[in-house]
N, C-alpha and C positions, 0 to 999 in steps of 0.2 A: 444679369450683369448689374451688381449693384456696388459700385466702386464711387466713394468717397474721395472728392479730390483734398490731399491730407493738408493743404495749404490754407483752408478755410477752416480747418478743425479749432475750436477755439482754445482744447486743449493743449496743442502744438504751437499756436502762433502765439508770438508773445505781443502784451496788451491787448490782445481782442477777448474783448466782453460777448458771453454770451448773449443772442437777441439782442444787442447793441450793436454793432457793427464796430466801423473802426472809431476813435475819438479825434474829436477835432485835432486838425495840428498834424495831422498824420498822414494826410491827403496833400500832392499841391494845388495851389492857387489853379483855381480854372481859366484856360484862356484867352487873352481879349480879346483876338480875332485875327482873319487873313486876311482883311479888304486892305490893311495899309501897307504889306510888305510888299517890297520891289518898287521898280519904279514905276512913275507913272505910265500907264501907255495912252498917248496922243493920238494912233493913228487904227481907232474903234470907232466906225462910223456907225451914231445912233440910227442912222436912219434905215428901211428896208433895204430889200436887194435892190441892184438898180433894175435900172429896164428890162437888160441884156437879156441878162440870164432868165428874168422872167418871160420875156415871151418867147424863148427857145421853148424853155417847159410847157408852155401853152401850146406849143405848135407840135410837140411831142403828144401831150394828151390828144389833141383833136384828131393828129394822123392814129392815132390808136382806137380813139371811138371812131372815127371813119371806116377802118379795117374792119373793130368789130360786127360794127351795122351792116356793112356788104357780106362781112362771112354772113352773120343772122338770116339775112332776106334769100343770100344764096340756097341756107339751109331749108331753108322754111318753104323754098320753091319746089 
């Protein structure tokens, strides 16, 4: 499968130099960026999670290491 995409061919496209690429001017300007579009949002709290939700997770891990350790010792007996 050796197919030539004819779009880059330099013989086809006009002004492209071979082993030069395209010439200036012919390209647009590259982007400034996304950080300023839209509006502001106020209400992105820098800080971690709160409490809450952190020691539900905690108390989710530990009842799962708990389970694992009694299956473990079960097995092991």
């Amino acid at each position: 499968m050796d197919q030539r995409n004819p779009a880059t061919d330099p013989d086809r496209t006009p002004r492209l130099q071979p082993h030069v690429g395209v010439p200036p001017g012919e390209t647009p300007p590259a982007e400034d960026g996304l950080s300023e579009t839209g509006p502001r949002e106020t209400y992105n709290p820098t800080k971690g999670w709160s409490k809450g939700p952190t020691i539900v997770i905690w108390l989710f891990v530990a009842l799962f290491v708990a389970f694992c350790v009694a299956f473990a010792v079960d097995v092991l007996r």
